[in-house]
C-alpha positions as CSV (number, residue, x, y, z in Angstrom):
1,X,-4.6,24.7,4.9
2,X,-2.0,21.7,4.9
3,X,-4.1,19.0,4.8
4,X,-3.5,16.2,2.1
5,X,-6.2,14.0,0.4
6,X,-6.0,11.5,-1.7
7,X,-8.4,10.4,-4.0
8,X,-8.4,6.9,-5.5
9,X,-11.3,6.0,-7.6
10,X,-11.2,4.7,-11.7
11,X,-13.8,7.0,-12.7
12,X,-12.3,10.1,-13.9
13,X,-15.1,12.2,-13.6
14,X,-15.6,12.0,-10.4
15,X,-11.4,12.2,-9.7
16,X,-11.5,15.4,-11.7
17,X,-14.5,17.1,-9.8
18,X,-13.2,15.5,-6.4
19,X,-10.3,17.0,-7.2
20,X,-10.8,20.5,-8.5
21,X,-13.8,20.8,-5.4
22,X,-11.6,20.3,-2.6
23,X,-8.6,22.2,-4.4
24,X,-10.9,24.7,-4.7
25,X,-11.4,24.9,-0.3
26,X,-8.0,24.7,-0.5
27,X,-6.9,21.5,0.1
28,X,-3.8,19.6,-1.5
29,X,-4.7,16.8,-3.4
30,X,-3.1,13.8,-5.1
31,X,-5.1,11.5,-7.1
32,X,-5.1,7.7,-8.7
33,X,-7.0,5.4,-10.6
34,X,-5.3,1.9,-9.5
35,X,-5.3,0.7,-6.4
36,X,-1.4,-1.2,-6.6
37,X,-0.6,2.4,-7.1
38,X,-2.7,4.2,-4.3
39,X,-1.1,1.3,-1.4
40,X,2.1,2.8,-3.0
41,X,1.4,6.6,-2.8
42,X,0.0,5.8,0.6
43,X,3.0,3.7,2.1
44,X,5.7,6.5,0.4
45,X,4.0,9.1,2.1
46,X,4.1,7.6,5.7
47,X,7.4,7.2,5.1
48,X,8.2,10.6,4.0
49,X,6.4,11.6,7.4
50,X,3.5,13.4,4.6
51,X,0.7,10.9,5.6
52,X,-2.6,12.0,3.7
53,X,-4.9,13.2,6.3
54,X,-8.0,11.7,4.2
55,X,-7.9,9.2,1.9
56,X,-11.5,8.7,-0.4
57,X,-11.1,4.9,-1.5
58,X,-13.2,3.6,-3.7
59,X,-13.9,-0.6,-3.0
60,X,-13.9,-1.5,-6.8
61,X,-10.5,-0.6,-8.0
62,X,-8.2,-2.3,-11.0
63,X,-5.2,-4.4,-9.8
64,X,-5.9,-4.7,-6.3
65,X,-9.4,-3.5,-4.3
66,X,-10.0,-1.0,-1.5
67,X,-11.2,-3.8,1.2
68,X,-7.4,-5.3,-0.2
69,X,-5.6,-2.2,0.6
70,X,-7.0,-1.3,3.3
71,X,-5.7,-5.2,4.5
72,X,-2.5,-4.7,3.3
73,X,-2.2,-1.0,5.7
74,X,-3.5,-3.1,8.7
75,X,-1.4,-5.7,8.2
């Protein structure tokens, strides 16, 4: 299975099980807790044709929000 997820969310908890879950069905997964940093893993991976097939986004983010990246990807 090649599908890439990325989970962005500041509670570690819930990045940890997220994580080690969909590892676990075999998925490859990349993780944050920041949102400037998640518009950045998202935007180097469309350019290194790797785009994340799923991305869970959680709205209340530090830095920036997840309505605000979601903006920033439509603009």
């Amino acid at each position: 299975m090649n599908e890439h997820i990325l989970i962005v969310d500041d509670e570690q908890n819930f990045r940890f099980s997220a994580e080690l879950a969909l590892k676990k069905q075999g998925y490859t997964v990349s993780e944050t807790d920041d949102g400037e940093d998640a518009f950045t893993k998202i935007i180097e991976a469309e350019k290194n044709s790797r785009q994340f097939d799923l991305i869970l986004l959680d709205m209340d983010l530090p830095t920036i929000s997840g309505i605000e990246i979601i903006k920033r990807l439509q603009a």
